[in-house]
N, C-alpha and C positions, 0 to 999 in steps of 0.2 A: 829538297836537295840542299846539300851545304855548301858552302861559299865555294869550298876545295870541289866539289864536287860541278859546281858550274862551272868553275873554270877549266875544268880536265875537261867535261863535255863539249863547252864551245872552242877549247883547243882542239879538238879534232873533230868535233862537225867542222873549224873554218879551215881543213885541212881539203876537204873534198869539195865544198862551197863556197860561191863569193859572200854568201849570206849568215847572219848572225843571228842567233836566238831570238826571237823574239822576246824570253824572259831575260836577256842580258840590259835591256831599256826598260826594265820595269823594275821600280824601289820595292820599300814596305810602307811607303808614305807616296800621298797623290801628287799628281803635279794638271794641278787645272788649266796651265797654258798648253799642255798637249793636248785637249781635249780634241778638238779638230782631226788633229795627226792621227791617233787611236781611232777616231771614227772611220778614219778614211782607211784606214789598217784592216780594219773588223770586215769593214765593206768589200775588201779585196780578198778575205779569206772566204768569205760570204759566197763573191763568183766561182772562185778555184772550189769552192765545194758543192756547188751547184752543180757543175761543166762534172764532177765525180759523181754526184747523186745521178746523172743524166744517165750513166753506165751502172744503175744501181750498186753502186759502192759505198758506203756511208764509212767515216774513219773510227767514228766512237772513242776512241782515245785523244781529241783534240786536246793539249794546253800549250803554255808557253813555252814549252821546251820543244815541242816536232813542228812550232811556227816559224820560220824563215824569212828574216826580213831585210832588205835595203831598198836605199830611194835610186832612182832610175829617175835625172831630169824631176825632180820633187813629189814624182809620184809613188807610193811603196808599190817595190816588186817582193810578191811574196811566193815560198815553198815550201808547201808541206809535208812531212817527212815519216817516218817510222808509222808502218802498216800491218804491225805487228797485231793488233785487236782488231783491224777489218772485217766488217761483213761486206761478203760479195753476195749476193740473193743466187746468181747463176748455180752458186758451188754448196753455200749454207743450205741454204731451202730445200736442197735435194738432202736433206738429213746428215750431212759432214757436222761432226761435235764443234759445239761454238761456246765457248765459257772463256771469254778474253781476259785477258791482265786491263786493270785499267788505273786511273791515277785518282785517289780520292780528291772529291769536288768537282772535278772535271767531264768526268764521264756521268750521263744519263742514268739515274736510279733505277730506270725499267730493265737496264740492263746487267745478268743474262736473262732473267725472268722471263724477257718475249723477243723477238725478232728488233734487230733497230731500222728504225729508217731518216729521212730525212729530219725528221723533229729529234732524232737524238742529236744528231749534228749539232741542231740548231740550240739548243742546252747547254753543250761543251762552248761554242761560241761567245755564247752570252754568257759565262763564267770565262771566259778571256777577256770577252772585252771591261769586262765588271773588275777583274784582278789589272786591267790597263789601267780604268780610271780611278781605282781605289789604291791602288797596292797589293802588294798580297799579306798582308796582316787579317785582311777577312778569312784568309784560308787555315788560319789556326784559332779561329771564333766562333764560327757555326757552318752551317749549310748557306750556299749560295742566296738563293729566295728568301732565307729569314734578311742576312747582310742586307742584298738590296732594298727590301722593305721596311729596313729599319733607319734606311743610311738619307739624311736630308740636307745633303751637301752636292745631291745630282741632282741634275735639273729634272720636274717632275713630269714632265714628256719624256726624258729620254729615261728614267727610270719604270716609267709604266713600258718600255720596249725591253728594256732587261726584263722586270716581273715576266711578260710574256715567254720570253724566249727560256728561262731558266725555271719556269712552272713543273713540278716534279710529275705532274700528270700530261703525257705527250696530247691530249685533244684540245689541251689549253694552252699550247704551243704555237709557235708562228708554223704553219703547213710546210713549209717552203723555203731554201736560202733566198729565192726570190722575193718573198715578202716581206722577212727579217730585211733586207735591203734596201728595200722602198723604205722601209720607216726610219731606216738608220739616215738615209738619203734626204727625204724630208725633213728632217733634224739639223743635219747638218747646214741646208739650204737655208735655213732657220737661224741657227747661228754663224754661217761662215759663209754668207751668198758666195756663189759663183766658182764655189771651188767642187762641184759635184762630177762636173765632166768627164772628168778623165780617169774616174772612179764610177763611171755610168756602169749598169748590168749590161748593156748590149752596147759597145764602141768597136 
């Protein structure tokens, strides 16, 4: 999307929202002192898409433009938005045509090939949070999984959790927003003690 084109968009999503793009806080170059902030970001989209997986809904179009974000008391409140390539299992799986729009990089390779579920989610995720800590200069370089596996400016814990989560093959995937979480969690705790709380999965 073009400069002109972010700014039309996030003028009128902040016309209906108190909250802002997600991709309006993100460069083409990293910034290592947000590192913490992004984690605890990623974590929070993590739960809000779990709480949807729980109603069998998976969004498959996740990136930084339908992510919605402000701080509330230092903690991100996040919304996510535009449901346009949703699978519902209730509606699809009764044989309703499913062949979504979706955003190159972003969206899960399996897909329309097969049904999505939870591990696509978890894909598009881990290409957000990967475009948080990098920039988005990787998204006019290659495929997600080669970037991270090539990139030795992340730390090499929280890089083997990207690998996982952006694996183009979903059984090599995190199962779960809930285990993607835990490890973003323990990472975090890792580098940033004591700031996991209030970005816990059950509070």
């Amino acid at each position: 999307m073009t400069a002109y084109g972010l700014t039309a968009y996030t003028s009128l999503v902040s016309s209906f929202f108190a909250e802002l793009p997600l991709a309006t806080a993100i460069g083409n170059e990293r910034i290592p002192g947000k590192t913490g902030v992004y984690l605890r970001t990623a974590m929070e989209v993590a739960r809000a898409l779990g709480q949807l997986h729980g109603l069998r809904i998976y969004h498959v179009d996740l990136n930084p433009m339908n992510i919605l974000v402000r701080s509330g008391h230092g903690t991100p409140v996040i919304r996510i938005i535009d449901f346009e390539s949703s699978y519902e299992a209730a509606r699809h799986a009764a044989g309703v045509f499913y062949n979504p729009p979706n955003t190159a990089g972003y969206s899960p390779p399996e897909v329309p090939g097969r049904a999505p579920d939870a591990r696509s989610d978890v894909f598009s995720l881990g290409a957000v949070l990967y475009t948080m800590l990098a920039g988005y200069e990787w998204t006019w370089e290659a495929e997600v999984g080669k970037c991270v596996a090539s990139d030795r400016e992340i730390d090499p814990e929280l890089r083997r959790i990207l690998l996982s989560a952006v694996d183009p093959d979903p059984g090599n995937r995190y199962p779960s927003m809930r285990s993607l979480h835990a490890d973003l969690a323990e990472h975090l705790e890792q580098i940033w003690p004591g700031k996991t709380a209030d970005v816990a999965w059950d509070r």
